[in-house]
Structures are given as structure tokens and as C-alpha cells.
C-alpha positions in Angstrom: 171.7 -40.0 41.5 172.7 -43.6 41.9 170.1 -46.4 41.7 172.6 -48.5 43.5 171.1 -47.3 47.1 169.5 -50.0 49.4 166.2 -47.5 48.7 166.3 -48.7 45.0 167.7 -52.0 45.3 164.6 -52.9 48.1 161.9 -51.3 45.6 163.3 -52.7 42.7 163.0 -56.3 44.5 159.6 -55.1 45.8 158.3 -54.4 42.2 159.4 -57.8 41.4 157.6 -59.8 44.4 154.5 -58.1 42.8 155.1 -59.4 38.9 156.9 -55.8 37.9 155.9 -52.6 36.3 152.5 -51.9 34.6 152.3 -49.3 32.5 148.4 -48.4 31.9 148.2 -45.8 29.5 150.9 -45.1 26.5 151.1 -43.8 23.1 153.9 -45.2 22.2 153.7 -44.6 18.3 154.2 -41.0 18.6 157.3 -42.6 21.3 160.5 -40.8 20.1 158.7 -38.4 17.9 159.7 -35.0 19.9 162.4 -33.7 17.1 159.8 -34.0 14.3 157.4 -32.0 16.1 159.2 -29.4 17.1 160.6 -29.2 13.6 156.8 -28.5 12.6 156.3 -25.8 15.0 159.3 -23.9 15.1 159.9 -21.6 17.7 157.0 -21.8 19.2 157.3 -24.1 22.6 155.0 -27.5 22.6 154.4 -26.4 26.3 152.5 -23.4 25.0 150.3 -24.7 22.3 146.5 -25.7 22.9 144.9 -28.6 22.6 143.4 -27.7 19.1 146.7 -26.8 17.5 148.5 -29.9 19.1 145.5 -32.1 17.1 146.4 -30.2 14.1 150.1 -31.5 14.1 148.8 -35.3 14.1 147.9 -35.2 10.5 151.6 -33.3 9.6 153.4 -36.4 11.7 151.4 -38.9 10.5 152.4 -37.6 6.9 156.3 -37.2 8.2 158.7 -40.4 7.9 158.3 -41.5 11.1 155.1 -43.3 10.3 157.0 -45.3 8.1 156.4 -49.0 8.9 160.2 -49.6 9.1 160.4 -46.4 11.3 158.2 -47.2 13.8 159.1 -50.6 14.4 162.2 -49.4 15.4 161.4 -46.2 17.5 158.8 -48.5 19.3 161.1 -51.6 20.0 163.7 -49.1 21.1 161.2 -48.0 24.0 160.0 -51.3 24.6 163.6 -52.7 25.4 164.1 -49.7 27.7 160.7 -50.9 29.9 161.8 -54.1 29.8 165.1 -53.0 31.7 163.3 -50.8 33.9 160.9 -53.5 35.2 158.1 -53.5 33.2 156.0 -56.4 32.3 152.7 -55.1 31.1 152.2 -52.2 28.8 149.0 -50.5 27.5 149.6 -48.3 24.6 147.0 -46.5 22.0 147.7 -47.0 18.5 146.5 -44.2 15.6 144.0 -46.0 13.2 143.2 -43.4 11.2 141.9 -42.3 7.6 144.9 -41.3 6.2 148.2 -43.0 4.8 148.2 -44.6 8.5 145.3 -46.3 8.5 145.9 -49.8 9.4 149.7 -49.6 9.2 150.8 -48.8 13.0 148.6 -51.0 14.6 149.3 -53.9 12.3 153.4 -53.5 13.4 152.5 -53.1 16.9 150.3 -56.5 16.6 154.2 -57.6 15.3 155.9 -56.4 18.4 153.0 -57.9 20.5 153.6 -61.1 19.2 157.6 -61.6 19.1 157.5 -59.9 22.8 154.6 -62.5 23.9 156.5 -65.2 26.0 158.0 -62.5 28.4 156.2 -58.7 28.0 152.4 -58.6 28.1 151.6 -55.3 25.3 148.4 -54.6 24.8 147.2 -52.5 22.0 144.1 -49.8 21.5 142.7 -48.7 18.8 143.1 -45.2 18.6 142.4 -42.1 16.6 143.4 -38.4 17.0 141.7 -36.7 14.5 137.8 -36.8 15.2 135.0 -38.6 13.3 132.5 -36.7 10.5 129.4 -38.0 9.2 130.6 -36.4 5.7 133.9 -39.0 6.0 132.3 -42.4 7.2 135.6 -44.2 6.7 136.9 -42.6 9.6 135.2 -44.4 11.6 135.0 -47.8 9.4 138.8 -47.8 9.4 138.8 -47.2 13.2 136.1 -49.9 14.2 137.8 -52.3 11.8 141.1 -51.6 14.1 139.2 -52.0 17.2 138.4 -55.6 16.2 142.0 -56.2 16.0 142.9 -54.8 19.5 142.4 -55.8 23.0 141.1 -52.3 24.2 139.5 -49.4 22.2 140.4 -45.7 23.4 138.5 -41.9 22.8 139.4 -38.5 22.2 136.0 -37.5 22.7 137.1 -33.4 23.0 138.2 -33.7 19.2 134.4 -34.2 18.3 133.3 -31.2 20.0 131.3 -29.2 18.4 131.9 -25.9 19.7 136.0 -26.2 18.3 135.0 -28.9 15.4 131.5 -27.9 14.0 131.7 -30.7 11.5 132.6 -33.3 13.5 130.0 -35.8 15.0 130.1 -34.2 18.6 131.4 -34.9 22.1 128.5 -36.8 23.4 127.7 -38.8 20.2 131.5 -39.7 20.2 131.3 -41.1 23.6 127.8 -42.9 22.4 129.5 -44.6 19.7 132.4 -45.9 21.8 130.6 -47.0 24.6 128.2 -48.9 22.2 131.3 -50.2 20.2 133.1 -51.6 23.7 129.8 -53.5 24.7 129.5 -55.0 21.5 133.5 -55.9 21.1 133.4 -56.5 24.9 136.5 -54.6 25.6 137.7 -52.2 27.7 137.7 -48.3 27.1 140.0 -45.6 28.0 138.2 -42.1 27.3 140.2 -39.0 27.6 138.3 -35.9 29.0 139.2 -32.7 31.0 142.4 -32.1 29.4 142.6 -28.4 30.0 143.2 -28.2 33.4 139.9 -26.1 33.6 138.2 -25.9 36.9 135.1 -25.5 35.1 135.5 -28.7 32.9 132.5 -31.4 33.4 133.5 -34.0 30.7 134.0 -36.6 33.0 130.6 -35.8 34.7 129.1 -36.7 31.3 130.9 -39.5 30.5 129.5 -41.1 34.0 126.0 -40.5 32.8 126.4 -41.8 29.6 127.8 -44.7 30.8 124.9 -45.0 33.6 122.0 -44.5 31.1 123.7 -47.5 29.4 123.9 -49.8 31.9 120.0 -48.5 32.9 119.1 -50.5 30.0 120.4 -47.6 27.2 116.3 -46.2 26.8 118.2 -42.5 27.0 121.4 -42.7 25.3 120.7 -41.3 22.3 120.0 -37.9 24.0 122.1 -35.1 25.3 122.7 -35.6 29.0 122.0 -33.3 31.3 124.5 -30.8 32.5 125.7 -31.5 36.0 125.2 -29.1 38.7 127.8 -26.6 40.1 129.1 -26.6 43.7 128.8 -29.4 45.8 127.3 -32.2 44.6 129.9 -31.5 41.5 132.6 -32.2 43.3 131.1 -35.3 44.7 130.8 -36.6 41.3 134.3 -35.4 41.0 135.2 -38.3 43.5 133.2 -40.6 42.9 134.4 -44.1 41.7 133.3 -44.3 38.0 134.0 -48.1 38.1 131.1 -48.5 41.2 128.2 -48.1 39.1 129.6 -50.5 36.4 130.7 -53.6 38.1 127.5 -54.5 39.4 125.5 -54.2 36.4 125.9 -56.5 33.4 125.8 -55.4 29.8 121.5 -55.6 28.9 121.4 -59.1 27.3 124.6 -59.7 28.4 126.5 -62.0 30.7 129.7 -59.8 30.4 130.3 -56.7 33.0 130.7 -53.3 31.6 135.0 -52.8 31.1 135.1 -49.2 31.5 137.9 -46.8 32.1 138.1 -42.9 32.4 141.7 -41.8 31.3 142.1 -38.1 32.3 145.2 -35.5 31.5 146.2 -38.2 29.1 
């Protein structure tokens, strides 16, 4: 296939009338990571793991070379020089902050990148983490709020603090509690990963939508479980519904800013 065809030559010009690509969700740390990974799981094909046992191989990269500082600077430039040629201007990548030899590391080089690329590719970072929070292990989440001062977004894996795969862990619903709570204070935007298993039965982003409607109700219920939302019909009109509708009109309680939302699904 040739990219020389009036097709791509007109939408190439088109992309560039409307001030090029943006790219709105990323991991780019884990960018160029594929041969490690399947190095860890051997024969068995990345297509065919579960969600649980691809969470298990973060900690087993993170502890691999290729969170080397000197590593991923140069993985992750690699990628960003190919976006650049492609057309892309704007980038939005998560970044692992997390409680192990990581920690600050990755997000402190991408903050590097973000700065030498400023006067002609806008990269904006999240803080990120893979790996859950525990009330036993409080610097998990002290290392990941300190990140999230240091980033322009914050991002959620709320499914890794579910109880029902990850007793220990804080939760599902206290996850997305602490993040929502943590974005209004920062004032930054959130992307929140839910219904990742392709599950007609999955109602994540249902809750999500509640949470985030109790908070901007004035937050009197958010520290409870939310009710499960109803089968059928009305379901699926949640399923459609704009999530960003209920948000823009409100402003934060005491607060001049708007709520920055953003549901991320199959992410």
C-alpha cells in the first residue's frame, strides 16, 4: 500500500488544516516493550492471558532493564519521532508511578522529553499506576499522589482494586473515590479505565457515572457503595449516555473550576 495516493495526500493536508494528529490515550512507557514480555511468558500467547495475569507481569517489567532511565528515554523518543512524522502534534500518555524501583523515575524522564519537545509537540503526561493501592502499603498511594502533582492529568485502573480478584486492595469504588477527590483538588483531568473484559454484563462505567454524579451533587453520598444499576433498558441508556453532560454544567462545590472528567474504556 502506497501513501502516495491523492486519498492520502488530501487527508494528510486535511489533518494539517485542523493542527494534526491527537493522540488521547497512550502508555508509552511500556512503548517498545513487546519482546520483554513475551520473554516472561513464554509460550503462552499475550492474546490469551486475562486481565489479572497481564497486571501480574507489570511488576516483572518494571524490575526488567527496560525501566532503566537510559532505556526508556530512548524507546520513548524513538516512538515520539515516529508521531511526529506521521502527523501528530498532541500526545496523552500515562506514566507508571509506582512503589517499586520505578517510583518517580519514568515520569521524571518523560517530564525531560516534555520539555525538549515543547516548542513543536504538545506531550502531556498522567500519573499512572498499574498495580493497585492497599491500606497495609500507604506509599503506594503517597508516591502516586506525589506524581500526580507533577502531571497535567491523573489516570485509574480502578479493576485492579477490586475486591473480588484483589481482597487486599482498597476496592473498586473506593479507588474511583480517591481519584475523583484527588482530580478536584489538583484540578485536572481523569481518564478511568473500566469494562475491560469485553463482558456484556460489565456495569463499571455505570458506577463510575454515579460516583461522579454524587460528587458534583455536593459529595453528601460519596463515601458509600453506589447502587447497582438496573438490567435491561434503562442500562443500556446509561450505556449511551454522554458522561461529560452531567459534568459541564456543574462546578466543583466551592469551586469556580468545572469537573475535567474522562471515562477511558478498552484502554
Amino acid at each position: 500500500m502506497t501513501h502516495g495516493t491523492p486519498f492520502f495526500i488530501q487527508l494528510r493536508r486535511e489533518i494539517a488544516q485542523r493542527g494534526g494528529i491527537f493522540n488521547a490515550h497512550l502508555h508509552l512507557d511500556r512503548s517498545g516493550t513487546l519482546e520483554e514480555t513475551q520473554a516472561l511468558i513464554g509460550d503462552e500467547g499475550m492474546s490469551h492471558l486475562s486481565l489479572t495475569k497481564k497486571h501480574g507481569l507489570i511488576p516483572l517489567i518494571h524490575a526488567s532493564d527496560v525501566y532503566d532511565v537510559s532505556s526508556l528515554g530512548r524507546r520513548v523518543g524513538y516512538f515520539l519521532d515516529l508521531m511526529e512524522q506521521a502527523g501528530t502534534t498532541r500526545a496523552d500518555t500515562l506514566v507508571d508511578v509506582t512503589a517499586d524501583r520505578v517510583g518517580l523515575t519514568a515520569l521524571q524522564k518523560f517530564l525531560e522529553l516534555k520539555h525538549e519537545r515543547r516548542d513543536r509537540f504538545d506531550l502531556r503526561l498522567g500519573a499512572y499506576t498499574p498495580m493497585g493501592f492497599m491500606d497495609a502499603e500507604p506509599e503506594r498511594w503517597e508516591v502516586f499522589a506525589e506524581g500526580a502533582r507533577l502531571g497535567d492529568f491523573i489516570a485509574s485502573l480502578p479493576e485492579r482494586d477490586d475486591q473480588a480478584l484483589y481482597p487486599d486492595c482498597i476496592g473498586f469504588a473506593e479507588n474511583c473515590r480517591r481519584m475523583l477527590r484527588l482530580s478536584h483538588e489538583l484540578g485536572k483531568p481523569a481518564h478511568i479505565h473500566v469494562d475491560q473484559k469485553n463482558d456484556p454484563a460489565e456495569d463499571h462505567t455505570e458506577i463510575v457515572i454515579g460516583l461522579i454524579d454524587e460528587l458534583g451533587r455536593g459529595g453528601s453520598r460519596l463515601d458509600q457503595d453506589p447502587p447497582r444499576p438496573r438490567r435491561g433498558r434503562g442500562r443500556q441508556r446509561a450505556r449511551t449516555a454522554r458522561l461529560s453532560e452531567p459534568i459541564r454544567s456543574g462546578k466543583a462545590p466551592g469551586s469556580d473550576q468545572s469537573y475535567p472528567y474522562r471515562s477511558k474504556s478498552r484502554a
